[in-house]
FIRODO-447391 format. One record per residue: residue in three letters; residue number from 1; x, y, z of N, C-alpha, C, O, CB in turn. Coordinates in nm, 2 decimals, m for minus. Atoms other than C-alpha are relative to their C-alpha. Glycine has a CB too. Layout:
! FIRODO-447391
+------+-----+--------+--------+--------+--------+--------+--------+--------+--------+--------+--------+--------+--------+--------+--------+--------+
! code ! pos !   n_c1 !   n_c2 !   n_c3 !  ca_c1 !  ca_c2 !  ca_c3 !   c_c1 !   c_c2 !   c_c3 !   o_c1 !   o_c2 !   o_c3 !  cb_c1 !  cb_c2 !  cb_c3 !
+------+-----+--------+--------+--------+--------+--------+--------+--------+--------+--------+--------+--------+--------+--------+--------+--------+
!  ALA ! NUM !      X !      Y !      Z !      X !      Y !      Z !      X !      Y !      Z !      X !      Y !      Z !      X !      Y !      Z !
...
+------+-----+--------+--------+--------+--------+--------+--------+--------+--------+--------+--------+--------+--------+--------+--------+--------+
***
This chain:
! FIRODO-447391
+------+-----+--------+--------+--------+--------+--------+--------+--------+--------+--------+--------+--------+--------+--------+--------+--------+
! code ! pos !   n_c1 !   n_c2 !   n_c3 !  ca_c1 !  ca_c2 !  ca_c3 !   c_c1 !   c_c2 !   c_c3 !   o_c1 !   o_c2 !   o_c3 !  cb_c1 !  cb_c2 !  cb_c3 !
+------+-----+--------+--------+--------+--------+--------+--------+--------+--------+--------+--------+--------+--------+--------+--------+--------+
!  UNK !   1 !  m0.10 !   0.09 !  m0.05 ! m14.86 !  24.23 !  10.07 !  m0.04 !  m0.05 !   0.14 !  m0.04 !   0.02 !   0.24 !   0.14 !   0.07 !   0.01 !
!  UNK !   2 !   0.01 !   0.06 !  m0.16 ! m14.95 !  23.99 !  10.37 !   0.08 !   0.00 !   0.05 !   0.16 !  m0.03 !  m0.04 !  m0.05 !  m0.10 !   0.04 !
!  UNK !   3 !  m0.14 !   0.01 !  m0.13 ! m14.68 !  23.98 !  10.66 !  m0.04 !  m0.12 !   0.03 !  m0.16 !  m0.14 !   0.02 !   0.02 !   0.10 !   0.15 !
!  UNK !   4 !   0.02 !   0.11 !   0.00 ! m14.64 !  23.64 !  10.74 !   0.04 !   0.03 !   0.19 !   0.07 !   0.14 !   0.23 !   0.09 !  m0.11 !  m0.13 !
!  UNK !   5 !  m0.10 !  m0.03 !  m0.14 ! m14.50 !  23.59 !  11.14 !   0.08 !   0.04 !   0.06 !   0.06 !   0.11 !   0.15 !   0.05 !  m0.04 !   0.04 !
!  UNK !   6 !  m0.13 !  m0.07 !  m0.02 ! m14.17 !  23.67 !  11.16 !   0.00 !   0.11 !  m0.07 !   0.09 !   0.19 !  m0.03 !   0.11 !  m0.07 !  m0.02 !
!  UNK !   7 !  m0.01 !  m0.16 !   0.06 ! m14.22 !  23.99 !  10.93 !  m0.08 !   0.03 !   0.13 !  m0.02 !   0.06 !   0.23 !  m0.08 !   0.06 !  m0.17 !
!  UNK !   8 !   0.05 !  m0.05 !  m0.10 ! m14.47 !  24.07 !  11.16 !   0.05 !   0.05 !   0.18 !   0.03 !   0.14 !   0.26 !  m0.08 !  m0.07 !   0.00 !
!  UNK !   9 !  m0.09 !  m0.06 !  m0.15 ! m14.22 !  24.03 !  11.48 !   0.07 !   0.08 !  m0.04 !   0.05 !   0.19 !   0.01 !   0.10 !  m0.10 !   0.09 !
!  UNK !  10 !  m0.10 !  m0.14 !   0.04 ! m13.95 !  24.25 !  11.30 !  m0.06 !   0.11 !   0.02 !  m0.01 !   0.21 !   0.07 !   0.04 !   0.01 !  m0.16 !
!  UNK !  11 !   0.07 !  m0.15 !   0.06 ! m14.20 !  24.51 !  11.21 !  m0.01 !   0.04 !   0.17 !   0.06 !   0.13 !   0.22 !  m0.21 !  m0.02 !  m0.11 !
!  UNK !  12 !   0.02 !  m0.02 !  m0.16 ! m14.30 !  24.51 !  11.61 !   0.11 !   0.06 !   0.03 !   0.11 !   0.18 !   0.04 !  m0.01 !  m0.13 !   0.10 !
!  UNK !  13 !  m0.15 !  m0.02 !  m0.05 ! m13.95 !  24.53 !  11.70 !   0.07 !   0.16 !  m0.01 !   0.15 !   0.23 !   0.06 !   0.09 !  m0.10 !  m0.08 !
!  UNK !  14 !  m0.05 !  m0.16 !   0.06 ! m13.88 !  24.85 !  11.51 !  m0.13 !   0.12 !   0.03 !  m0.14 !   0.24 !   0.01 !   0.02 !  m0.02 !  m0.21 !
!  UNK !  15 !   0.15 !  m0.07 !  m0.03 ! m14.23 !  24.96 !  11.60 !   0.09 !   0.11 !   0.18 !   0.11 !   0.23 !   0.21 !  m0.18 !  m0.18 !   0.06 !
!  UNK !  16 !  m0.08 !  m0.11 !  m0.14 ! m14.05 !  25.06 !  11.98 !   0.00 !   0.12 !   0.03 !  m0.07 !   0.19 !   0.10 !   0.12 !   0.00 !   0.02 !
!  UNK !  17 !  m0.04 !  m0.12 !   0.00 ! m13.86 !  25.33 !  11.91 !  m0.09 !   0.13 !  m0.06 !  m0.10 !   0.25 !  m0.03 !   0.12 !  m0.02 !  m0.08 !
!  UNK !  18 !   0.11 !  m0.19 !   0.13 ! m14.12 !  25.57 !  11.63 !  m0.08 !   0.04 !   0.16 !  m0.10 !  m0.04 !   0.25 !  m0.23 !  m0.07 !  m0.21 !
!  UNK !  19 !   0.08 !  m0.06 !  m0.07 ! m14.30 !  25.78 !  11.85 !  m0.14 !   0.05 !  m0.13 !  m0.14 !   0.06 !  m0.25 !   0.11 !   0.13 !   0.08 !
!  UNK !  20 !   0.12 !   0.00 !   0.08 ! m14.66 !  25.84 !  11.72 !  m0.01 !   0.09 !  m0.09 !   0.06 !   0.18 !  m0.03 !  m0.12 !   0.02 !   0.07 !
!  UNK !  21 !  m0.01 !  m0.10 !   0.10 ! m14.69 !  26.09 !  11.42 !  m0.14 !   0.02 !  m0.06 !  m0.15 !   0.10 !  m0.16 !   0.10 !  m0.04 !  m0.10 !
!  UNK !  22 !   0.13 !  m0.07 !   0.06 ! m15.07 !  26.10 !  11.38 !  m0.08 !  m0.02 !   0.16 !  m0.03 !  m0.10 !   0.23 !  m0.09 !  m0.11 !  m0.16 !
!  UNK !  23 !   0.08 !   0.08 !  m0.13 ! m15.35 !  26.09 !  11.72 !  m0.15 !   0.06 !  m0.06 !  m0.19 !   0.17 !  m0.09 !   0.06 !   0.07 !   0.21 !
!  UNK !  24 !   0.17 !  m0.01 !  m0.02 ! m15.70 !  26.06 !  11.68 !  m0.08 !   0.00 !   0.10 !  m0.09 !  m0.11 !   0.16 !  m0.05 !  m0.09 !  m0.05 !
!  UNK !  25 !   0.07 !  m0.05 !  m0.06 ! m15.91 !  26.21 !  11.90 !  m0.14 !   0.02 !   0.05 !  m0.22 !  m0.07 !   0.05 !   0.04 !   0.04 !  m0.03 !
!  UNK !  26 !   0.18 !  m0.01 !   0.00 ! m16.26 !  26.35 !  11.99 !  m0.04 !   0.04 !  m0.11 !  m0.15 !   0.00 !  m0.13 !  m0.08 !   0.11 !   0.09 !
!  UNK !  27 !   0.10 !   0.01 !   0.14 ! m16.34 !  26.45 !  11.64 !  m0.02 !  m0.11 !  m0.11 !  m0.09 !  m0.10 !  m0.21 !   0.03 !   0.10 !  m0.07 !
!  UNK !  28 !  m0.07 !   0.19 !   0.05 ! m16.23 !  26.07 !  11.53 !   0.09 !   0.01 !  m0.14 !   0.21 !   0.05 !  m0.13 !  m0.17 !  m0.14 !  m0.04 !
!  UNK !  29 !  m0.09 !   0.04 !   0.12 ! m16.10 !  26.01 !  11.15 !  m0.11 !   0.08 !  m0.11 !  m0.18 !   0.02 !  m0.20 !   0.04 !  m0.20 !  m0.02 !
!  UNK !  30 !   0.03 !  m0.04 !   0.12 ! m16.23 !  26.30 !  10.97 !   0.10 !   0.01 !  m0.12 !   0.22 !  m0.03 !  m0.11 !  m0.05 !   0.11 !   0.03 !
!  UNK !  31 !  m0.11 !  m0.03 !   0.12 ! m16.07 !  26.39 !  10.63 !   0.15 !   0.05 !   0.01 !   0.25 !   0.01 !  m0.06 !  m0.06 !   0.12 !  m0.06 !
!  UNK !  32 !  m0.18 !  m0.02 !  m0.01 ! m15.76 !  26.55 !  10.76 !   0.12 !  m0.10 !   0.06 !   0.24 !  m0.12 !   0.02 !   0.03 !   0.13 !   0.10 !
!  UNK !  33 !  m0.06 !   0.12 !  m0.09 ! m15.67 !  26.28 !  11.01 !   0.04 !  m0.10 !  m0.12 !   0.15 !  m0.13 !  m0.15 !  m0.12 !  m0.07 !   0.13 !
!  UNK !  34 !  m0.04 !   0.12 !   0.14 ! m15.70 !  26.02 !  10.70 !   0.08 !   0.09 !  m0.06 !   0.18 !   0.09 !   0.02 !  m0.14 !  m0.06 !  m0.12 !
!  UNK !  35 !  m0.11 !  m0.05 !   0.07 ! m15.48 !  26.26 !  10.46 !   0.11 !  m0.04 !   0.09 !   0.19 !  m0.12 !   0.06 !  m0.01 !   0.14 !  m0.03 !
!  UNK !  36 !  m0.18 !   0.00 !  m0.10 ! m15.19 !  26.28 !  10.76 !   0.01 !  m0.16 !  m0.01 !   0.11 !  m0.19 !  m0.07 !   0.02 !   0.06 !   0.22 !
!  UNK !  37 !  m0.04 !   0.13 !  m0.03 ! m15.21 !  25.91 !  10.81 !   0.01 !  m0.01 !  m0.20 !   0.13 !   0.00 !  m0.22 !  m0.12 !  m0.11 !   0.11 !
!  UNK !  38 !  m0.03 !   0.03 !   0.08 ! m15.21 !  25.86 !  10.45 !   0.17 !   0.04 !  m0.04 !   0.27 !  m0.03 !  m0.08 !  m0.09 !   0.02 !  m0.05 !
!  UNK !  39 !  m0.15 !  m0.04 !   0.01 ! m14.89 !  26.07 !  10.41 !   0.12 !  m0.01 !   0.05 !   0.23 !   0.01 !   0.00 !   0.02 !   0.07 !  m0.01 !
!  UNK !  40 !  m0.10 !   0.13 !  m0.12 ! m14.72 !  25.91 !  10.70 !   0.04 !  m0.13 !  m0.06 !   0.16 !  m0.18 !  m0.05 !  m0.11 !  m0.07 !   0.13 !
!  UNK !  41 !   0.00 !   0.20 !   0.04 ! m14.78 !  25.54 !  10.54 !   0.03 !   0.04 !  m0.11 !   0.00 !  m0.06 !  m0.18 !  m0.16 !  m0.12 !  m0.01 !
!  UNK !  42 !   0.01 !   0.02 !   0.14 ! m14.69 !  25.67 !  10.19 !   0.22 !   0.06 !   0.01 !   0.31 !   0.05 !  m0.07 !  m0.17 !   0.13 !  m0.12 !
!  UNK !  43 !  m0.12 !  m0.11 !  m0.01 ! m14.35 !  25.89 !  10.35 !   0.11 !  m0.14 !   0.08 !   0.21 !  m0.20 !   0.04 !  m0.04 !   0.20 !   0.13 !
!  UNK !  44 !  m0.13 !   0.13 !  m0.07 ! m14.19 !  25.62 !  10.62 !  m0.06 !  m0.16 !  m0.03 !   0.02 !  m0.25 !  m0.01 !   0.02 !   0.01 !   0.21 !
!  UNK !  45 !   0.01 !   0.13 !   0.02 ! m14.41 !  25.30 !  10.53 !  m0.05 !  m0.09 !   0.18 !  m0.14 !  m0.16 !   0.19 !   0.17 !  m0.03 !  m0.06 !
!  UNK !  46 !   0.04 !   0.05 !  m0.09 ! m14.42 !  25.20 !  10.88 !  m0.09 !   0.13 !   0.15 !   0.00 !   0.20 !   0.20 !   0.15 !  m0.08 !   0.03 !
!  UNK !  47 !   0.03 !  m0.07 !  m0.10 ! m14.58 !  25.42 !  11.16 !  m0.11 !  m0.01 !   0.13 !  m0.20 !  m0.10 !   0.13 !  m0.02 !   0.09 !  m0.06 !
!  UNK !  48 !   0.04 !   0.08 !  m0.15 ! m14.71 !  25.43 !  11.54 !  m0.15 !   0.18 !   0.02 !  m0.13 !   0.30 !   0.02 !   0.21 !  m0.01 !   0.17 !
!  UNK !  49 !   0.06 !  m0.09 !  m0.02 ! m15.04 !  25.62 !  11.58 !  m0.09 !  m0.03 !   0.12 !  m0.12 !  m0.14 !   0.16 !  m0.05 !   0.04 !  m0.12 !
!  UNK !  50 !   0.06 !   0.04 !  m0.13 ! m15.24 !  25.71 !  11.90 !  m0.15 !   0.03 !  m0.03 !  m0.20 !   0.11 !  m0.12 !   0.06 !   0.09 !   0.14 !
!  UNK !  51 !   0.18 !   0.00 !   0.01 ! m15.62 !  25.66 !  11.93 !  m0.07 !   0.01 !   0.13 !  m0.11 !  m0.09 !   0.19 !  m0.06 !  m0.15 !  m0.07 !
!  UNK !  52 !   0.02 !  m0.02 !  m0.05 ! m15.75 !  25.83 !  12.18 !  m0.20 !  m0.01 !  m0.01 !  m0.27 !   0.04 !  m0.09 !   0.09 !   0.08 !   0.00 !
!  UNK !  53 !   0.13 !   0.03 !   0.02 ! m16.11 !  25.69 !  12.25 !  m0.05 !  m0.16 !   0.07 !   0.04 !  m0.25 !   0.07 !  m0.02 !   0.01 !  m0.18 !
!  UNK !  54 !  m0.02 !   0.16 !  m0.03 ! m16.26 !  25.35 !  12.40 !  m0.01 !  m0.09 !  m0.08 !  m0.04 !  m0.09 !  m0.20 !  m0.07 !  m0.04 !   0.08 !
!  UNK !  55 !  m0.06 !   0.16 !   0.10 ! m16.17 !  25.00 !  12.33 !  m0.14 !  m0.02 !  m0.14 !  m0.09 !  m0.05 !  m0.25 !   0.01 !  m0.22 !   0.14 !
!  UNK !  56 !   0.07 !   0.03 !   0.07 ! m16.50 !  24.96 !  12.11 !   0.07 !   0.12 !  m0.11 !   0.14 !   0.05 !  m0.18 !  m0.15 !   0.00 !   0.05 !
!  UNK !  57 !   0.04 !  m0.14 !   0.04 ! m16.45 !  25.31 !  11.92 !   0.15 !  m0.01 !  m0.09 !   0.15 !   0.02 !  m0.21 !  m0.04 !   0.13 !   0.13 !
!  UNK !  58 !  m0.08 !   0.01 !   0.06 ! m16.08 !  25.25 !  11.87 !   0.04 !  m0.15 !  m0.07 !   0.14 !  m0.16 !  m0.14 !   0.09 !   0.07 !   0.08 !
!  UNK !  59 !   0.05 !   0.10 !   0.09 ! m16.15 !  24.91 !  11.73 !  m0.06 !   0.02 !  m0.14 !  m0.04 !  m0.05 !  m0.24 !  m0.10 !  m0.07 !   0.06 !
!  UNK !  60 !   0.10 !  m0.05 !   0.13 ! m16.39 !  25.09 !  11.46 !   0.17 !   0.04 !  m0.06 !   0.24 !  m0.03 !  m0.11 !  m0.16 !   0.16 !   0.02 !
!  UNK !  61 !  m0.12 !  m0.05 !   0.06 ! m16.07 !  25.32 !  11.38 !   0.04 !  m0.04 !  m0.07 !   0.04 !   0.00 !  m0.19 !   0.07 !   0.00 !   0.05 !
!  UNK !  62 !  m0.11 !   0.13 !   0.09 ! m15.84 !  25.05 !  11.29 !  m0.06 !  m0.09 !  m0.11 !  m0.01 !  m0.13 !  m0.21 !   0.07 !  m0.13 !   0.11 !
!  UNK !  63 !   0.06 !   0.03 !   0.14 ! m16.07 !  24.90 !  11.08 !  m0.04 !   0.12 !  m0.14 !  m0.02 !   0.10 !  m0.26 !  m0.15 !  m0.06 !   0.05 !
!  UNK !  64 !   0.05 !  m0.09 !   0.11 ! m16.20 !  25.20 !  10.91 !   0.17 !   0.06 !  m0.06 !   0.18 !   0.07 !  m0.19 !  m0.13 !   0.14 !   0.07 !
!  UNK !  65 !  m0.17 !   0.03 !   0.04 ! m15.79 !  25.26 !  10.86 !   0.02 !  m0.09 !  m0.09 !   0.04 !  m0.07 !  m0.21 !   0.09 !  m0.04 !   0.12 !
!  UNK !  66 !  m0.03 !   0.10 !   0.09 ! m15.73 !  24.94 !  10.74 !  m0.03 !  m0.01 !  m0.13 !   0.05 !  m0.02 !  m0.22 !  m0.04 !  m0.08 !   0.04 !
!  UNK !  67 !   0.00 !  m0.01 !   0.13 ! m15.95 !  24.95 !  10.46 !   0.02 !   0.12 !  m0.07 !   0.06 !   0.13 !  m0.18 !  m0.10 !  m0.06 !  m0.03 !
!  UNK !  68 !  m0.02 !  m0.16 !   0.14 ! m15.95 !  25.32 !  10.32 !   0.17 !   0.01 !  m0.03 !   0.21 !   0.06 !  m0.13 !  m0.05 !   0.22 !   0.10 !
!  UNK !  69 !  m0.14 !  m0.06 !   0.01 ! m15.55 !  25.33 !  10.36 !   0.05 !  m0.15 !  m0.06 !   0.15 !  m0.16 !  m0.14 !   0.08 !   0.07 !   0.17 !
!  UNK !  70 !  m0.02 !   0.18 !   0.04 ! m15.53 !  24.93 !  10.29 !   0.15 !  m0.04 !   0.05 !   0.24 !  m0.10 !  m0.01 !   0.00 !  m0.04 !  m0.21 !
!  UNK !  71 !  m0.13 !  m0.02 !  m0.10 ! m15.25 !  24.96 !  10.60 !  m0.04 !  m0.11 !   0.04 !  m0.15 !  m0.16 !   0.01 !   0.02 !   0.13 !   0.13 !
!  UNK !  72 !   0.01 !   0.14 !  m0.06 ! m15.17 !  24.61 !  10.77 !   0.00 !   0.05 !   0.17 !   0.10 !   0.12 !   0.20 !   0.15 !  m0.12 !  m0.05 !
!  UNK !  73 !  m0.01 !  m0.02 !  m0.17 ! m15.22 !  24.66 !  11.17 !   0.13 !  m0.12 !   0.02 !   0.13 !  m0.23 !  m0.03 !  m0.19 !  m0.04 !   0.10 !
!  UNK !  74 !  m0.12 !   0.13 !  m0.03 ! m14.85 !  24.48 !  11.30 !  m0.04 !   0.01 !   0.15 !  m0.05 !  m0.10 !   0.21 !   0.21 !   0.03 !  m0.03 !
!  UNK !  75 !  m0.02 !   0.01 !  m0.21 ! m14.90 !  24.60 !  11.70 !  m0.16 !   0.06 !   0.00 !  m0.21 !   0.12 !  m0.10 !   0.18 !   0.16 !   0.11 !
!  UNK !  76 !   0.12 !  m0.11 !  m0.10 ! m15.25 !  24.76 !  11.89 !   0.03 !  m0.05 !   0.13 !   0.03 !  m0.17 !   0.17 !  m0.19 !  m0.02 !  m0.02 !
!  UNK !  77 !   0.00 !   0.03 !  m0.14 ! m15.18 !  24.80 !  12.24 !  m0.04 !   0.11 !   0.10 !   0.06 !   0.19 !   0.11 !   0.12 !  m0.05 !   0.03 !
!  UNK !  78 !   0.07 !  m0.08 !  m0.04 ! m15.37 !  25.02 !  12.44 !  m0.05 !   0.10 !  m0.10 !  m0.12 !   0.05 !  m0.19 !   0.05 !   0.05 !   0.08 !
!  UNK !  79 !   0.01 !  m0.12 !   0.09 ! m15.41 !  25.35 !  12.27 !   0.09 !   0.02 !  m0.11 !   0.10 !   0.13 !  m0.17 !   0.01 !   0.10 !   0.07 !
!  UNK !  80 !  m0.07 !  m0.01 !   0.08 ! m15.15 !  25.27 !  12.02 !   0.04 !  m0.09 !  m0.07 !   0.07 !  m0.21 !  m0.06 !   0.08 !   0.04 !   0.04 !
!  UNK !  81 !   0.03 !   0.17 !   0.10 ! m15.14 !  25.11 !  11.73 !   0.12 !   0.06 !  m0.10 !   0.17 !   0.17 !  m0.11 !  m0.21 !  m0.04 !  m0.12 !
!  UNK !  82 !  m0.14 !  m0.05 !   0.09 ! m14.84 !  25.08 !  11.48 !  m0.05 !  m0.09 !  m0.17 !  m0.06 !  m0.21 !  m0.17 !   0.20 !  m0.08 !   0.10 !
!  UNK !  83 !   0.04 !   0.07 !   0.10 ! m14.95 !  25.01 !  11.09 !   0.14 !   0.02 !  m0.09 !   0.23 !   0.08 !  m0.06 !  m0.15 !   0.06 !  m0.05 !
!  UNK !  84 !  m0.08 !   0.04 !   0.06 ! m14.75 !  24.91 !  10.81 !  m0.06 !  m0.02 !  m0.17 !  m0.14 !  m0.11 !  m0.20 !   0.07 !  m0.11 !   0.08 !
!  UNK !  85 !   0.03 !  m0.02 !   0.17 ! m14.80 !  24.99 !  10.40 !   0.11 !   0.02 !  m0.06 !   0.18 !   0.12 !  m0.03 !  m0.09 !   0.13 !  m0.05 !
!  UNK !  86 !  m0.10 !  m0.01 !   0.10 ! m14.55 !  24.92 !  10.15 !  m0.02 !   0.08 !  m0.09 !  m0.11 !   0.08 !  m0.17 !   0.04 !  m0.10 !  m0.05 !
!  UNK !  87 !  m0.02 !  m0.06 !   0.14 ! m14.41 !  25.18 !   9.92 !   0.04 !  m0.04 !  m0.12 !   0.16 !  m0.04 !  m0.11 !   0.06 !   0.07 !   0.00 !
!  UNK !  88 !  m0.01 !   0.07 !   0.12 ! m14.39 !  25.04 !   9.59 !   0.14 !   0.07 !  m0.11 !   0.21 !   0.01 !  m0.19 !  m0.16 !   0.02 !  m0.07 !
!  UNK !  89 !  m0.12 !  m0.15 !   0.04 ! m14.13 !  25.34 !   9.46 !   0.09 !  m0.03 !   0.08 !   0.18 !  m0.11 !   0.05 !  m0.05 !   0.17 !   0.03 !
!  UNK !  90 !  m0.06 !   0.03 !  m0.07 ! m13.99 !  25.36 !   9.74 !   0.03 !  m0.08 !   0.15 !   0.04 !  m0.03 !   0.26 !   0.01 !   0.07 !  m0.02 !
!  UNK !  91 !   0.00 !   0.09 !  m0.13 ! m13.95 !  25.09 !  10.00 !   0.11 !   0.06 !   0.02 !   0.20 !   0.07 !  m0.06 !  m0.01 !  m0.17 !   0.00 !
!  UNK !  92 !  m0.03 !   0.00 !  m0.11 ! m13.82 !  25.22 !  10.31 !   0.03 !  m0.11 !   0.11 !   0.14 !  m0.09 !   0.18 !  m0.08 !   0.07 !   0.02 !
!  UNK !  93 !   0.03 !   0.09 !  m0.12 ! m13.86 !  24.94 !  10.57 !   0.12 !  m0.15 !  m0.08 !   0.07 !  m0.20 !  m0.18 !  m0.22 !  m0.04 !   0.03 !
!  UNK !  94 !  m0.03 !   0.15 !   0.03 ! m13.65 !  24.61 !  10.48 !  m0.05 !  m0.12 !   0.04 !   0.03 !  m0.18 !   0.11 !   0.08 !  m0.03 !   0.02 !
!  UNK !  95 !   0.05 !   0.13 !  m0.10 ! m13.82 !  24.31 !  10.59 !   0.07 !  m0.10 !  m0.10 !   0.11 !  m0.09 !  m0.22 !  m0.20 !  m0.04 !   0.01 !
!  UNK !  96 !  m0.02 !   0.15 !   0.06 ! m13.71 !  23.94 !  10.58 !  m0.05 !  m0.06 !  m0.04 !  m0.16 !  m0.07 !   0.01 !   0.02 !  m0.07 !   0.05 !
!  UNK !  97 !   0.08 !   0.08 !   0.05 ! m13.82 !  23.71 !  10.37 !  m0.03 !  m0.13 !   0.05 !  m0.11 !  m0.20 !  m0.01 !   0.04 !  m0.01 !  m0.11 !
+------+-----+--------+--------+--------+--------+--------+--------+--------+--------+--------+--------+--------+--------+--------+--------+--------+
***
C-alpha cells in the first residue's frame, strides 16, 4: 500500500505520542532485532524505532528494514524513525482516504 501525502501527514501526527519499541544499536539488525521489529509492525501496524548509529549507517538500516519487513518509512528524524505496515487481518491504524 503506498501512502499518498496526507496519509503520510496523519501517520506523522500519530507518530508523536508511541514511544520507540525496538532500538538498534552496536550489534545493528541482527536476527532478533528484525523478528521484534517484525512483531511490532505485524501487532500495532504503526511504530517509532531508535537507531542508534551514524547518519550513513542508520540510512543502511532503514533501507535494509524497508525491504526485508516491506515497512513504509512515514518520519526519520535524527535517531528515530517511525515505520508503517498494514495488517491485512487486522488493521489497527485508520487512515484517510
Amino acid at each position: 500500500m503506498k501512502l499518498n501525502k496526507s496519509q503520510n501527514r496523519y501517520l506523522r501526527g500519530l507518530c508523536h505520542k508511541l514511544t520507540p519499541v525496538v532500538m538498534v544499536a552496536d550489534k545493528g539488525l541482527n536476527d532478533n532485532v528484525m523478528a521484534e521489529i517484525e512483531l511490532a509492525l505485524e501487532h500495532h501496524e504503526l511504530i517509532k524505532i531508535k537507531l542508534r548509529g551514524d547518519k550513513t549507517q542508520r540510512e543502511q538500516w532503514l533501507q535494509t528494514i524497508d525491504k526485508t519487513c516491506n515497512a513504509q518509512l512515514v518520519q526519520s528524524i535524527g535517531q528515530v524513525a517511525c515505520l508503517f505496515r498494514r495488517n491485512p487481518d487486522r488493521p489497527r491504524v485508520a487512515i484517510p482516504v
